[in-house]
VOLUM-900314 format. One record per residue (C-alpha): residue number from 0; x, y, z. Coordinates in nm, 4 decimals. Layout:
<pt><torfi>NUM</torfi><c1>X</c1><c2>Y</c2><c3>Z</c3></pt>
...
This chain:
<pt><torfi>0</torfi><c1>3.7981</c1><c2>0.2972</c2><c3>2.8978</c3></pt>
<pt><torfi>1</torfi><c1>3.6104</c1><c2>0.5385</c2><c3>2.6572</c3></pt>
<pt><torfi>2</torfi><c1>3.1830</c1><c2>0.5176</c2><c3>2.6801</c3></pt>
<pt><torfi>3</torfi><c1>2.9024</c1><c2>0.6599</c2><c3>2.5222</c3></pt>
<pt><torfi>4</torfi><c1>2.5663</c1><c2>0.6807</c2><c3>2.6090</c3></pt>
<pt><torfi>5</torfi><c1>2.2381</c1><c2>0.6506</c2><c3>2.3656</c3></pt>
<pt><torfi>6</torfi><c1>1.9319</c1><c2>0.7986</c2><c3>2.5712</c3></pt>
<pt><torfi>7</torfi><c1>1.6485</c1><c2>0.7271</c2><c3>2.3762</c3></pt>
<pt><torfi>8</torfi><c1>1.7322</c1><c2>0.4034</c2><c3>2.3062</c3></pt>
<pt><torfi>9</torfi><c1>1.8722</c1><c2>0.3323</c2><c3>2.6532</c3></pt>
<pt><torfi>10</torfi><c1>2.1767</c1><c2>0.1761</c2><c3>2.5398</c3></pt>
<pt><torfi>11</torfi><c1>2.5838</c1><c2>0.2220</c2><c3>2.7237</c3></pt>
<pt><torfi>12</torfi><c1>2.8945</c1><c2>0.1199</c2><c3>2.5235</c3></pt>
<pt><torfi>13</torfi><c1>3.2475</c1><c2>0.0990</c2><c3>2.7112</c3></pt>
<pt><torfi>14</torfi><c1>3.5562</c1><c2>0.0786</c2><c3>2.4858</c3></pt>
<pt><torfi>15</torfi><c1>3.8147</c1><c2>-0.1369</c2><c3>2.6365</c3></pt>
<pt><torfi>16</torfi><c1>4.1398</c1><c2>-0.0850</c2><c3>2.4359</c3></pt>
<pt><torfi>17</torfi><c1>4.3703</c1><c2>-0.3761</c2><c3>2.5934</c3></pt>
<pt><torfi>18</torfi><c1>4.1199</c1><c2>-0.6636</c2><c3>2.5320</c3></pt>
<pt><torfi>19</torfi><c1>3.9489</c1><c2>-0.4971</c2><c3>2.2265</c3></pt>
<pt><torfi>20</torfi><c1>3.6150</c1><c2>-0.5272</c2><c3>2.3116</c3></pt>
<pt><torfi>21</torfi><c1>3.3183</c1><c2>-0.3146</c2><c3>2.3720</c3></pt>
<pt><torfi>22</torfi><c1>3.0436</c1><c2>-0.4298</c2><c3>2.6360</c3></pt>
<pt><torfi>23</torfi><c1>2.6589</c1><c2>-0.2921</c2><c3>2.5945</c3></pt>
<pt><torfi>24</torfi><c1>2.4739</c1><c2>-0.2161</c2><c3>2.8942</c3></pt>
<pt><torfi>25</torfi><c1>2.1054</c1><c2>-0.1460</c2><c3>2.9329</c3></pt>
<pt><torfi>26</torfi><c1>2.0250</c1><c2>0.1904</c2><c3>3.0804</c3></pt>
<pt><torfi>27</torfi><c1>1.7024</c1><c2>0.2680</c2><c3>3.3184</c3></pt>
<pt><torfi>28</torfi><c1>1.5458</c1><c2>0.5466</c2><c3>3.2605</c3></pt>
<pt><torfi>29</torfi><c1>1.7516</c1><c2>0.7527</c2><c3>3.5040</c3></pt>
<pt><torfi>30</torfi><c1>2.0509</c1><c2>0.6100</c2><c3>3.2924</c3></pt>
<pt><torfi>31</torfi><c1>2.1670</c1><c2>0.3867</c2><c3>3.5562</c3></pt>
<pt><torfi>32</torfi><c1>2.3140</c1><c2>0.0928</c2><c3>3.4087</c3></pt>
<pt><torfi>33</torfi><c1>2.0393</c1><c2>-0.2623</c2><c3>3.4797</c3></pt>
<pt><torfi>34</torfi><c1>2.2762</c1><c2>-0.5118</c2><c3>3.2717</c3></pt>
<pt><torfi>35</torfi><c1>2.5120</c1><c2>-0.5961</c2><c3>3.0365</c3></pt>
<pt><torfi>36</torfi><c1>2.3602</c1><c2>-0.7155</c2><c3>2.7422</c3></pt>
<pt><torfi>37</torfi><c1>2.6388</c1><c2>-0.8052</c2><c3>2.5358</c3></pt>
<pt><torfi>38</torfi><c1>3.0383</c1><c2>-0.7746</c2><c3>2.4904</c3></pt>
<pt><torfi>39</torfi><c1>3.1334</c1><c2>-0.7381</c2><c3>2.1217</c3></pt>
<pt><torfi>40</torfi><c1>3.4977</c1><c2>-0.8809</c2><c3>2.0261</c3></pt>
<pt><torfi>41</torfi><c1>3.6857</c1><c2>-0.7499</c2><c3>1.7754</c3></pt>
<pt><torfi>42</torfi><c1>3.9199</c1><c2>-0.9017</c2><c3>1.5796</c3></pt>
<pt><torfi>43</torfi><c1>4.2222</c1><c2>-0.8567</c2><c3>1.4011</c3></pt>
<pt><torfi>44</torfi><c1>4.5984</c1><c2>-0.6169</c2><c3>1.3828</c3></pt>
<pt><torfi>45</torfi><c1>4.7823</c1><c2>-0.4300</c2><c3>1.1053</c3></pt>
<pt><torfi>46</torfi><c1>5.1478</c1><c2>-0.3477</c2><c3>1.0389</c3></pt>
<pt><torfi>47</torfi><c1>5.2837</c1><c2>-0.1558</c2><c3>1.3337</c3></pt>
<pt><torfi>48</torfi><c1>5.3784</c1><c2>-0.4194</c2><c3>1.5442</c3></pt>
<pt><torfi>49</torfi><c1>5.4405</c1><c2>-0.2492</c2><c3>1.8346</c3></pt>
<pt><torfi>50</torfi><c1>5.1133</c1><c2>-0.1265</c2><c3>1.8476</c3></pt>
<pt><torfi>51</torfi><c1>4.8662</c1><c2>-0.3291</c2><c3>1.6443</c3></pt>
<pt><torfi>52</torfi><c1>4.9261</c1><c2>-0.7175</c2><c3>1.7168</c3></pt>
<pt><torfi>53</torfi><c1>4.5742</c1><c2>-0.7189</c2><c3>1.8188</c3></pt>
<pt><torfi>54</torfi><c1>4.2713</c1><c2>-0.5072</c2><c3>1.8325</c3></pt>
<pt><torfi>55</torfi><c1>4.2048</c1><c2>-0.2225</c2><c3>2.0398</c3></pt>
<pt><torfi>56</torfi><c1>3.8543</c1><c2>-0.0347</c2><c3>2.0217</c3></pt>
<pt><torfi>57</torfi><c1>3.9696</c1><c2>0.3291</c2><c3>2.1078</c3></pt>
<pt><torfi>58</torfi><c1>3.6156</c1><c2>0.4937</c2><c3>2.1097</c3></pt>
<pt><torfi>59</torfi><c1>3.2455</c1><c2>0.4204</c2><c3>2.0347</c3></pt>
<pt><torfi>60</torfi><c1>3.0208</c1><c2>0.5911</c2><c3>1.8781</c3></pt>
<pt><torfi>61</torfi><c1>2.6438</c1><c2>0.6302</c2><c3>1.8463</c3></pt>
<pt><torfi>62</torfi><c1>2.4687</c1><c2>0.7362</c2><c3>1.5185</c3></pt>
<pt><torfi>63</torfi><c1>2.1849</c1><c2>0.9119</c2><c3>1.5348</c3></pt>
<pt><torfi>64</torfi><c1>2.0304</c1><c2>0.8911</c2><c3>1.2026</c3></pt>
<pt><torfi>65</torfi><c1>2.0640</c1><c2>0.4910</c2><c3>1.1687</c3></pt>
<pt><torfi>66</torfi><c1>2.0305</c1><c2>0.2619</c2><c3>1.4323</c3></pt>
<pt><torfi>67</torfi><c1>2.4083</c1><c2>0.1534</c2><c3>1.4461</c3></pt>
<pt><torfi>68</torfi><c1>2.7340</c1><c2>0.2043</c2><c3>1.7047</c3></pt>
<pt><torfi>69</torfi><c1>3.0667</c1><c2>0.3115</c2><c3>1.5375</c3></pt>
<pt><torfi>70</torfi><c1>3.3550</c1><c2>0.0995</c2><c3>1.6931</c3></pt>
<pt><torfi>71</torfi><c1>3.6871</c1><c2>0.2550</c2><c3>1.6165</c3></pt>
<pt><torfi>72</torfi><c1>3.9821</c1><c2>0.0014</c2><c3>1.6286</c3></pt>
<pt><torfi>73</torfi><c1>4.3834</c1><c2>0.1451</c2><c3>1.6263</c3></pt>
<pt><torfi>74</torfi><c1>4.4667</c1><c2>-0.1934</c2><c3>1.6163</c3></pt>
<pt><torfi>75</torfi><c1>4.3366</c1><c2>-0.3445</c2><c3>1.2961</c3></pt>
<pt><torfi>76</torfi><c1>4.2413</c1><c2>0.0107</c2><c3>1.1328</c3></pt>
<pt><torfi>77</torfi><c1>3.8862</c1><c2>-0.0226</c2><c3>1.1141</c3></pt>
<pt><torfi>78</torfi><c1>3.5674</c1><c2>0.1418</c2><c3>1.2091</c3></pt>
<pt><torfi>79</torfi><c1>3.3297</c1><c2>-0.1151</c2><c3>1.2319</c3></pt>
<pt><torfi>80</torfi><c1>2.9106</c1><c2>-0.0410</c2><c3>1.1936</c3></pt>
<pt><torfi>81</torfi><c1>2.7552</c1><c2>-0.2600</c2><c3>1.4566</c3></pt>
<pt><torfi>82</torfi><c1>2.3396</c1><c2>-0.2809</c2><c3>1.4869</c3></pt>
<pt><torfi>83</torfi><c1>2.2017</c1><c2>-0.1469</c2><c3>1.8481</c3></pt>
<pt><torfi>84</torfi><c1>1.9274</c1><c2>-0.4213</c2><c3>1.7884</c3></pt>
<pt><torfi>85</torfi><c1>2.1346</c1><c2>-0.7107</c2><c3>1.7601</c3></pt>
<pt><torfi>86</torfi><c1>2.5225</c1><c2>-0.6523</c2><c3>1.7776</c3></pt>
<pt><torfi>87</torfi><c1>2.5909</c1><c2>-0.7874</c2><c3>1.4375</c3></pt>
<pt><torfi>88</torfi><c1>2.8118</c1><c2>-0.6409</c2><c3>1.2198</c3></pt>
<pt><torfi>89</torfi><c1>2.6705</c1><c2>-0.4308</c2><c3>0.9162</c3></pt>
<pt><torfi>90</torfi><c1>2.9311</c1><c2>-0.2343</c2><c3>0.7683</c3></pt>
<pt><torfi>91</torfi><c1>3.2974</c1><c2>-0.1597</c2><c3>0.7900</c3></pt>
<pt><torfi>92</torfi><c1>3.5568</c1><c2>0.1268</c2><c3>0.7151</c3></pt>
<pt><torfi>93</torfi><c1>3.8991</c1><c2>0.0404</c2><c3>0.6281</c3></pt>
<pt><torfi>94</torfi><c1>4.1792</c1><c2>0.2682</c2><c3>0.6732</c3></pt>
<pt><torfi>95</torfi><c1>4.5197</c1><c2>0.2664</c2><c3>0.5205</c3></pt>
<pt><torfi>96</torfi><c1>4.7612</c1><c2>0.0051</c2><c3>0.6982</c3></pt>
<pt><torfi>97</torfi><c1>4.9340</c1><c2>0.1405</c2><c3>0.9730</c3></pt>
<pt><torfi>98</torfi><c1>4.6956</c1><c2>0.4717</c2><c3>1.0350</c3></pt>
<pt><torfi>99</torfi><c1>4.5717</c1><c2>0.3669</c2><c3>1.3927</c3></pt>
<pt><torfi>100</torfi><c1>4.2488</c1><c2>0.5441</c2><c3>1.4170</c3></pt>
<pt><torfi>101</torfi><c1>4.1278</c1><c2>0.6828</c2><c3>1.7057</c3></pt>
<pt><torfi>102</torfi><c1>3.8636</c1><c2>0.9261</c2><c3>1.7517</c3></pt>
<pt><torfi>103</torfi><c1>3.6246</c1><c2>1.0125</c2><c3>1.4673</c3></pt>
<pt><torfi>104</torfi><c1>3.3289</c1><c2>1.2587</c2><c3>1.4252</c3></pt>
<pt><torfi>105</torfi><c1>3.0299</c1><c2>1.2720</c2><c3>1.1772</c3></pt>
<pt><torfi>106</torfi><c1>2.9109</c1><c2>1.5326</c2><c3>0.9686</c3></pt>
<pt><torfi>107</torfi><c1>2.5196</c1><c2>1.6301</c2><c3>1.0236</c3></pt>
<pt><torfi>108</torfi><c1>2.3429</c1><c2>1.3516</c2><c3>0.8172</c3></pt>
<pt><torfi>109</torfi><c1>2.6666</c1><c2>1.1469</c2><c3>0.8479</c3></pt>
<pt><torfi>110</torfi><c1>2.7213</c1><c2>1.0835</c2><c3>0.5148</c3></pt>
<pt><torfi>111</torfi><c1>3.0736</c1><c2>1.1600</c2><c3>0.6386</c3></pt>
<pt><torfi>112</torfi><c1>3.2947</c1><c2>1.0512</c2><c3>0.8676</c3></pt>
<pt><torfi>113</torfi><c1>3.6352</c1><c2>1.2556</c2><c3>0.9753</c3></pt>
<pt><torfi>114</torfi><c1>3.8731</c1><c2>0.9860</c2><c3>1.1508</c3></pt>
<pt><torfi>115</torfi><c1>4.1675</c1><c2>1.1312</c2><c3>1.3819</c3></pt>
<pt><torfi>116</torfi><c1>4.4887</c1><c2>0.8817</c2><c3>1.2692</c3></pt>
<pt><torfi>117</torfi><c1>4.6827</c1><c2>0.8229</c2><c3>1.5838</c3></pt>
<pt><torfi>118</torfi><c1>5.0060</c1><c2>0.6696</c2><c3>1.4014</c3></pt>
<pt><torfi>119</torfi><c1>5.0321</c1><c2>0.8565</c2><c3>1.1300</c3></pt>
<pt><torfi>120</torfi><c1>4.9029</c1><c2>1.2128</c2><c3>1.2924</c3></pt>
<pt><torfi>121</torfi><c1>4.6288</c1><c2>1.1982</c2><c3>1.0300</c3></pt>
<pt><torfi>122</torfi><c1>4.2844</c1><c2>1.3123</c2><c3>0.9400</c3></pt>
<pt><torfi>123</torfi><c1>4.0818</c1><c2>1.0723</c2><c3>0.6378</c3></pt>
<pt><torfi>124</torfi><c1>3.7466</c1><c2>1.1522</c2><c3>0.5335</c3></pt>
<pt><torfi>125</torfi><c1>3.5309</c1><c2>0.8266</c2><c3>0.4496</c3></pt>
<pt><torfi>126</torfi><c1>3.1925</c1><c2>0.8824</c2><c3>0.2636</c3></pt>
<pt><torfi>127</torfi><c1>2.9031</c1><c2>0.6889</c2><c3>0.2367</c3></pt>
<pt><torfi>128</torfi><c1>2.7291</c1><c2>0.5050</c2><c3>-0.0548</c3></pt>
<pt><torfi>129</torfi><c1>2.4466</c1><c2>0.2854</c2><c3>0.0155</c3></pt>
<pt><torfi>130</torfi><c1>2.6713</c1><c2>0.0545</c2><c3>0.3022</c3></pt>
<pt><torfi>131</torfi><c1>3.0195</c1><c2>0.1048</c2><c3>0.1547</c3></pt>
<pt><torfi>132</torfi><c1>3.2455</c1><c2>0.3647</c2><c3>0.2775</c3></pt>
<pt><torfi>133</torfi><c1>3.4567</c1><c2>0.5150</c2><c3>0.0331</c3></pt>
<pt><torfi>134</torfi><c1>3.8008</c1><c2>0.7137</c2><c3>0.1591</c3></pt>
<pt><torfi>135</torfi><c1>3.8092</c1><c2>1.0557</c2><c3>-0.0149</c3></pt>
<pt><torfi>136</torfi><c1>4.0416</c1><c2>1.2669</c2><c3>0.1658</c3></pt>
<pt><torfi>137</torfi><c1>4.3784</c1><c2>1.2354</c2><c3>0.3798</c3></pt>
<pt><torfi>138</torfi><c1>4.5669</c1><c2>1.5519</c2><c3>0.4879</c3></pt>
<pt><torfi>139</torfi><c1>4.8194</c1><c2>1.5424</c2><c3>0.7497</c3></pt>
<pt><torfi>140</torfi><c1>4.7633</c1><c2>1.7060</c2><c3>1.0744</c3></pt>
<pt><torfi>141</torfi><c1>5.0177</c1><c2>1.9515</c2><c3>1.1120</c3></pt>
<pt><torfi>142</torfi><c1>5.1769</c1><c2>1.9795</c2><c3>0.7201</c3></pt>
<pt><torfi>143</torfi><c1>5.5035</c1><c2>2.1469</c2><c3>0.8287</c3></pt>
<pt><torfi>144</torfi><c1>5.5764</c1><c2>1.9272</c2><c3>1.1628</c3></pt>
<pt><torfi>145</torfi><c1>5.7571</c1><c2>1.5869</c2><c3>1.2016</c3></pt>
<pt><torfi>146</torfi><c1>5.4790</c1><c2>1.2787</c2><c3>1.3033</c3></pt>
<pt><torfi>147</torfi><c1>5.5058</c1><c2>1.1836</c2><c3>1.5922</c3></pt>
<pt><torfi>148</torfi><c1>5.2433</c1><c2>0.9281</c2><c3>1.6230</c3></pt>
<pt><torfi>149</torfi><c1>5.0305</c1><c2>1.0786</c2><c3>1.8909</c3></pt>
<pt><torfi>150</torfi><c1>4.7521</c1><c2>1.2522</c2><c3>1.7095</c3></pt>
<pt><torfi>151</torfi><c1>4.4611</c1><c2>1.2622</c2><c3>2.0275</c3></pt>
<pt><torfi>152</torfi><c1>4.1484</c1><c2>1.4378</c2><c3>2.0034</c3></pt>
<pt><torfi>153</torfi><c1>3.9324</c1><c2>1.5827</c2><c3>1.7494</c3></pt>
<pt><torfi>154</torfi><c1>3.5985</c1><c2>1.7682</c2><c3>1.7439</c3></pt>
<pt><torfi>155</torfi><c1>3.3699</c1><c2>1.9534</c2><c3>1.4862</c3></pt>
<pt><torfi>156</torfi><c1>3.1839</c1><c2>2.2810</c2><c3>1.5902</c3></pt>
<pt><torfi>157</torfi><c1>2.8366</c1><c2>2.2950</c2><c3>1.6327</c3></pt>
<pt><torfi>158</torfi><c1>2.7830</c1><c2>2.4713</c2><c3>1.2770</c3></pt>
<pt><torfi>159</torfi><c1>2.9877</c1><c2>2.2008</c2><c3>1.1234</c3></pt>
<pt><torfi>160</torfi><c1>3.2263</c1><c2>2.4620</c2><c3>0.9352</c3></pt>
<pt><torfi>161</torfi><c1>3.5402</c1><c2>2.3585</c2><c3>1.1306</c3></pt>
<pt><torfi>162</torfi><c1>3.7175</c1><c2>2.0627</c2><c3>1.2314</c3></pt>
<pt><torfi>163</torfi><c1>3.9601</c1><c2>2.0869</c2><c3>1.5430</c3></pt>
<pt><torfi>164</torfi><c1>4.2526</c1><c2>1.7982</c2><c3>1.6759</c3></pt>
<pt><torfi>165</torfi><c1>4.4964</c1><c2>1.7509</c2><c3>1.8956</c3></pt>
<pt><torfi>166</torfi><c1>4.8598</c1><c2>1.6296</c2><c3>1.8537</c3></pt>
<pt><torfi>167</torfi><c1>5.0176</c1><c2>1.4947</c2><c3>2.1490</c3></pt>
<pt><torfi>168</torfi><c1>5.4117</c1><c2>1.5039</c2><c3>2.0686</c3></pt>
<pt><torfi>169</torfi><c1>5.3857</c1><c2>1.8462</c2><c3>1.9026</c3></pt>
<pt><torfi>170</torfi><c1>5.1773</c1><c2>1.9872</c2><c3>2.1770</c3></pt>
<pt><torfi>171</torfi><c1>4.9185</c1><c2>2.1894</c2><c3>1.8949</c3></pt>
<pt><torfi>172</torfi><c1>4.5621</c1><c2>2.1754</c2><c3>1.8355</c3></pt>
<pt><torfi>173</torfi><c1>4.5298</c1><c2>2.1973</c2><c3>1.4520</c3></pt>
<pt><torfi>174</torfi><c1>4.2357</c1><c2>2.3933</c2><c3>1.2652</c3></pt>
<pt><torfi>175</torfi><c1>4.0418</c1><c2>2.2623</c2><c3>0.9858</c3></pt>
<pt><torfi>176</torfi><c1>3.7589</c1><c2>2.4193</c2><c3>0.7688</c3></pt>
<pt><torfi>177</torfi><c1>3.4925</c1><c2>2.2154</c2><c3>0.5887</c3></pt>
<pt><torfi>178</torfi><c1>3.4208</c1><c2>2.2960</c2><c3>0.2381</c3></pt>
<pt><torfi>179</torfi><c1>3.0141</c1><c2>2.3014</c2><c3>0.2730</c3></pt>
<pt><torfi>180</torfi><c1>2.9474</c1><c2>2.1197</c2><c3>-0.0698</c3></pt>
<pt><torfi>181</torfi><c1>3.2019</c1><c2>1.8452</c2><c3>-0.0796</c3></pt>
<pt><torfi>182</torfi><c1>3.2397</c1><c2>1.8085</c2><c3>0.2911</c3></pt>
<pt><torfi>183</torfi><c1>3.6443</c1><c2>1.7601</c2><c3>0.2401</c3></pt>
<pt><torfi>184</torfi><c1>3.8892</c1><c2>1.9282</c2><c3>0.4835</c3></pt>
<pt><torfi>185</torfi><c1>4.1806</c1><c2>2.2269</c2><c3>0.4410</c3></pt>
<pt><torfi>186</torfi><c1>4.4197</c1><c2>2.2808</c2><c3>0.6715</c3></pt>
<pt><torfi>187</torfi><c1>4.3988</c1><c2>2.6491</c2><c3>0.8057</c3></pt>
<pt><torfi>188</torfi><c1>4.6097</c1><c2>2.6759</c2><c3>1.0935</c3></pt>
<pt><torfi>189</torfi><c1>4.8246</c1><c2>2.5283</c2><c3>1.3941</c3></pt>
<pt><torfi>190</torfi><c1>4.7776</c1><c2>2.6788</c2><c3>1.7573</c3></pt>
<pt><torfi>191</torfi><c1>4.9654</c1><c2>2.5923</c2><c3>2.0888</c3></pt>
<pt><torfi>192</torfi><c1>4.8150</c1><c2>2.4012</c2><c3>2.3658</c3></pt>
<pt><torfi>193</torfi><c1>4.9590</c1><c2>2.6266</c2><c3>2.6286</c3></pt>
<pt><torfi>194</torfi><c1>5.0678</c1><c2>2.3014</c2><c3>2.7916</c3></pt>
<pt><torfi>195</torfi><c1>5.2716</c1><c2>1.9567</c2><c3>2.7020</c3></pt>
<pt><torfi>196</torfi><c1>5.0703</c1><c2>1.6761</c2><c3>2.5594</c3></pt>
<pt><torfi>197</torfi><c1>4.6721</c1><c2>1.7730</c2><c3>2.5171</c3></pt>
<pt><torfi>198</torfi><c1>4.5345</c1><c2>1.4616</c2><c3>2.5452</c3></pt>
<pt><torfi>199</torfi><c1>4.1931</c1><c2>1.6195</c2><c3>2.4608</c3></pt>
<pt><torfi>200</torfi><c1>3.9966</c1><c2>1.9395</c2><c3>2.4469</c3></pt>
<pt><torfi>201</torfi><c1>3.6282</c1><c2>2.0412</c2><c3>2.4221</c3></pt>
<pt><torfi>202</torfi><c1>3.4360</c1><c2>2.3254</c2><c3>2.3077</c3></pt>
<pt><torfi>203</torfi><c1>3.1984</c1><c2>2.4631</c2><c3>2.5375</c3></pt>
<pt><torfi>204</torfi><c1>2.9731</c1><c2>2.7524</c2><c3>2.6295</c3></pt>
<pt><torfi>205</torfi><c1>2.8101</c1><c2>2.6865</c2><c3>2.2678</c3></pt>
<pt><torfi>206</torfi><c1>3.1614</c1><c2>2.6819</c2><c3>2.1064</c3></pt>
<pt><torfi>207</torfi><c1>3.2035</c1><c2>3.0224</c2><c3>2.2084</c3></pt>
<pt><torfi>208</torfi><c1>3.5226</c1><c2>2.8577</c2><c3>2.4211</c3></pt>
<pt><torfi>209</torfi><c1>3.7885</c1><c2>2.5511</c2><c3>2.3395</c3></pt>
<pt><torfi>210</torfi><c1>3.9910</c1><c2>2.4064</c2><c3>2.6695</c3></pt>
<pt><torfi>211</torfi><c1>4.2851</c1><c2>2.2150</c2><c3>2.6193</c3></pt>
<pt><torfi>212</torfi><c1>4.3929</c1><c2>1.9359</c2><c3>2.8822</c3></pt>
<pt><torfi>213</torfi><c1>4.7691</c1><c2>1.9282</c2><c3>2.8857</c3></pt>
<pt><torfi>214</torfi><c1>4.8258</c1><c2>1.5788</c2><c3>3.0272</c3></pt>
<pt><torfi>215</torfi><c1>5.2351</c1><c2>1.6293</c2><c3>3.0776</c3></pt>
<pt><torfi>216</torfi><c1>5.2237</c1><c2>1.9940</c2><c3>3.2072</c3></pt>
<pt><torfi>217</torfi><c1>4.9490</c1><c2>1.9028</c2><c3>3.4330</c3></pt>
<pt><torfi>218</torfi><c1>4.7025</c1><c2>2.1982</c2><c3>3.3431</c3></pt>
<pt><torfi>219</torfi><c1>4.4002</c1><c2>2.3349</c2><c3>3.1549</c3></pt>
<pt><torfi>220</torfi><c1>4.4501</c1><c2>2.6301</c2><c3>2.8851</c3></pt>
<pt><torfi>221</torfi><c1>4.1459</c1><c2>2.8122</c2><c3>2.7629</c3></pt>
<pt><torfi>222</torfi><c1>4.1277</c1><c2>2.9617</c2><c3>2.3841</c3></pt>
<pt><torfi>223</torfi><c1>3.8459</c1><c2>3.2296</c2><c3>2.3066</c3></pt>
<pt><torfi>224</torfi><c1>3.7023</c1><c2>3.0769</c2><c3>1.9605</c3></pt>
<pt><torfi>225</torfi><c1>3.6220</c1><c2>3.3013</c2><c3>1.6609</c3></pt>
<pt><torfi>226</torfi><c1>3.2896</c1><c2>3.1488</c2><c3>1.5201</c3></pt>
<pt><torfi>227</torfi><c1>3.3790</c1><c2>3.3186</c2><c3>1.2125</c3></pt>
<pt><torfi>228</torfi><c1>3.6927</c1><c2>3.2224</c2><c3>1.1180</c3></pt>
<pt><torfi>229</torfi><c1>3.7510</c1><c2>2.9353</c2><c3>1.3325</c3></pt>
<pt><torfi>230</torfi><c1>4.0634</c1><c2>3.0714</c2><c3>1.5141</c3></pt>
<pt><torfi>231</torfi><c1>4.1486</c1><c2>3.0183</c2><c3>1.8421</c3></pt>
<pt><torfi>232</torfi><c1>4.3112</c1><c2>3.3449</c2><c3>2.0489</c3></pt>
<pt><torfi>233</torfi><c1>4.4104</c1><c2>3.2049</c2><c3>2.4070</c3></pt>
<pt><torfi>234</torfi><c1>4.3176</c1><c2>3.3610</c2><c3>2.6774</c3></pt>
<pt><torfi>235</torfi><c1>4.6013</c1><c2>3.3983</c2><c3>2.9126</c3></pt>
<pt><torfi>236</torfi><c1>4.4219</c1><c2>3.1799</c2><c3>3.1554</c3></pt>
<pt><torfi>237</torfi><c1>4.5330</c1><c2>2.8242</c2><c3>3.2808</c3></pt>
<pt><torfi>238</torfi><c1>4.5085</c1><c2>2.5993</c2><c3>3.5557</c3></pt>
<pt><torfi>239</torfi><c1>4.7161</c1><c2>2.3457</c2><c3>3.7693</c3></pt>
<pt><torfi>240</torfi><c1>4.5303</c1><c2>2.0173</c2><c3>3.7750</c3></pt>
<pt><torfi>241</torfi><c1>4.7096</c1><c2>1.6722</c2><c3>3.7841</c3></pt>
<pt><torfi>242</torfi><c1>4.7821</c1><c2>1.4966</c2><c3>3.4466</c3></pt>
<pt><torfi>243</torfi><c1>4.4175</c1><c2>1.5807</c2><c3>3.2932</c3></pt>
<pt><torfi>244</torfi><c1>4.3207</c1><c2>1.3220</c2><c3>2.9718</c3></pt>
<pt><torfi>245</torfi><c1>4.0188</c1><c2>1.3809</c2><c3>2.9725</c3></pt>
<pt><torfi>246</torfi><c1>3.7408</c1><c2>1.6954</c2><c3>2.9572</c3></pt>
<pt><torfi>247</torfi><c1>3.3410</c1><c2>1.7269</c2><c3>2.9649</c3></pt>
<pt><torfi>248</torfi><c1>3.1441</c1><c2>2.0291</c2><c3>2.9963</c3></pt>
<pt><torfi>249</torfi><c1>2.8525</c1><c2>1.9061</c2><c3>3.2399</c3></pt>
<pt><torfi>250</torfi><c1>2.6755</c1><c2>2.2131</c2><c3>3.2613</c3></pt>
């Protein structure tokens, strides 16, 4: 059950991927949830039918230069634009049939959006045009490797040069860098998670660091991250902790 927070406006989503819905809370100003104001229901499925007969809203996402939440559904492949003043639905991205999207990140004035494919084990780049969204990119995750449709995580670094995800069945995380006029994706390398199945990662320390959590092999892995080049050069360092799928930095 994936959330996101909006503080200014005081707003909590919660994904919930079995019934495909996402409920809005209202926040106090401590950002204790007062109420549920709403639960959104998508609709719809796609073509794998063992895992898109129905909807399933995988993450939510807050923009922060329009006043909109990003809804991303593996089960129908959409991302669907939803108001934060009213719920109602105000613009949608469709992805090729079958793609199950999952996790998605925005460039700075997100013009673009970079959507992590959980079938298919790839990464499409939508752009914007007024309220359409336009694909302009697909590249596969890892070029050389066989899919193995468990594509995770994905993040961007804070200067918006690279692009990093995670690939379950393959246990990698795979580097991308962004070309800085276009805003379209290369592939630049493929690095072990020092583990089995990274269910996610996270850059921290101000992207100086990336730590993979290696759901299978029950442990975190921590990569020293060239800001330069994007690489990741792992430390050496792991830890035992029980079948992590999720990591924040708090601090």
């Amino acid at each position: 059950m994936p959330s996101t927070k909006h503080e200014q406006l005081g707003l909590l989503a919660s994904s919930q991927y079995s019934s495909g819905s996402i409920d809005m809370f209202k926040l106090d100003e401590t950002g204790i949830p007062l109420k549920k104001l709403t639960t959104i229901q998508l609709e719809g499925s796609s073509i794998n039918k063992g895992r898109q007969e129905s909807a399933h809203a995988h993450q939510a996402v807050f923009l922060e230069s329009r006043p909109l939440l990003a809804s991303v559904d593996l089960g129908s492949d959409k991302v669907r634009f939803f108001s934060t003043e009213n719920f109602d639905l105000e613009e949608t991205i469709n992805l090729p049939a079958g793609s199950g999207p999952r996790h998605m990140v925005f460039n700075q004035d997100e013009s673009l959006a970079y959507i992590l494919c959980e079938l298919t084990e790839e990464l499409v780049v939508a752009k914007r045009d007024h309220l359409d969204w336009k694909i302009v990119q697909q590249i596969k995750l890892l070029p050389n490797s066989e899919t193995g449709e468990a594509a995770a995580a994905i993040k961007m670094s804070k200067d918006s040069r690279f692009i990093y995800t995670s690939s379950r069945a393959q246990s990698k995380i795979s580097l991308f860098e962004v070309e800085p006029t276009t805003g379209l994706v290369a592939f630049k390398n493929g690095f072990d998670s020092q583990g089995d199945f990274p269910r996610d990662f996270e850059l921290v320390a101000d992207g100086e660091w990336l730590i993979t959590a290696n759901q299978r092999s029950n442990n975190l892995a921590s990569f020293k991250v060239n800001k330069e080049t994007g690489e990741l050069n792992f430390s050496g360092h792991t830890i035992d902790i029980g079948a992590p799928v999720c990591i924040s930095e708090v601090l």
